[in-house]
C-alpha positions, 0 to 999 in steps of 0.5 A: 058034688065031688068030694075034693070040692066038698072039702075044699069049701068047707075048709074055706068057710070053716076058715072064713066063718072063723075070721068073721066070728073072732071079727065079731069078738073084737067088735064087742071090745069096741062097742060095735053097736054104739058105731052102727047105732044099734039099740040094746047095748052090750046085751042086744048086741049078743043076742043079735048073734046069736042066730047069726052064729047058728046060721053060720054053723048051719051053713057050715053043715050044708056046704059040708053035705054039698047042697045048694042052700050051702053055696048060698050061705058061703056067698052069704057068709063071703058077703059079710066079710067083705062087708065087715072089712069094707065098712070098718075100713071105711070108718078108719078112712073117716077118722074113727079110732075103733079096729085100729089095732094090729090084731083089729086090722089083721083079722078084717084083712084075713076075713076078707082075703078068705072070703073072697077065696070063698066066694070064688071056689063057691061060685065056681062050684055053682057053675060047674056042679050039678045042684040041681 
């Protein structure tokens, strides 16, 4: 892969993989676990992130060396952002009062202009590199 593409992604999920954890901070603050029912309370909720976080990290290395499994990733990572901000937008529209906030409102938007910034590089990478 060309050096400035390399670059490029990796900014862009460096970005994005940013936006998505702080989004995942905040999600603490508004007991995420208790809005999608997920067992374990505060505790199992960080724990559940803790590979997420490890995977978003090595994903970040493997677009940095510009590997296919990197592409992969960054679509995945691009997918969770716009799901973050699809779902949460959708609960706001039902009337929930959680993410409501200004700063709630502002990193959801940022992570999904960012990933769909991502998604679109990444894609293009995967149709005009040769990864194979």
């Amino acid at each position: 892969m060309e050096p400035l593409m390399k670059d490029a992604l990796s900014w862009l999920y460096v970005c994005a993989a940013t936006l998505v954890i702080v989004h995942e901070i905040d999600s603490a603050y508004w007991k995420e676990w208790e809005l999608f029912r997920l067992p374990g309370g505060i505790g199992g909720f960080v724990l559940l992130h803790v590979p997420l976080v490890a995977l978003i990290m090595f994903g970040l290395m493997q677009v940095k060396r510009g590997t296919f499994p990197g592409m992969v990733l960054a679509l995945v990572l691009a997918a969770g952002g716009v799901f973050a901000f699809v779902v949460h937008i959708a609960f706001i529209l039902r009337g929930r009062t959680e993410f409501k906030t200004p700063v709630s409102l502002g990193v959801l938007g940022a992570a999904f202009v960012m990933s769909l910034a991502l998604a679109s590089l990444t894609v293009y990478a995967l149709c005009t590199e040769d990864f194979y």
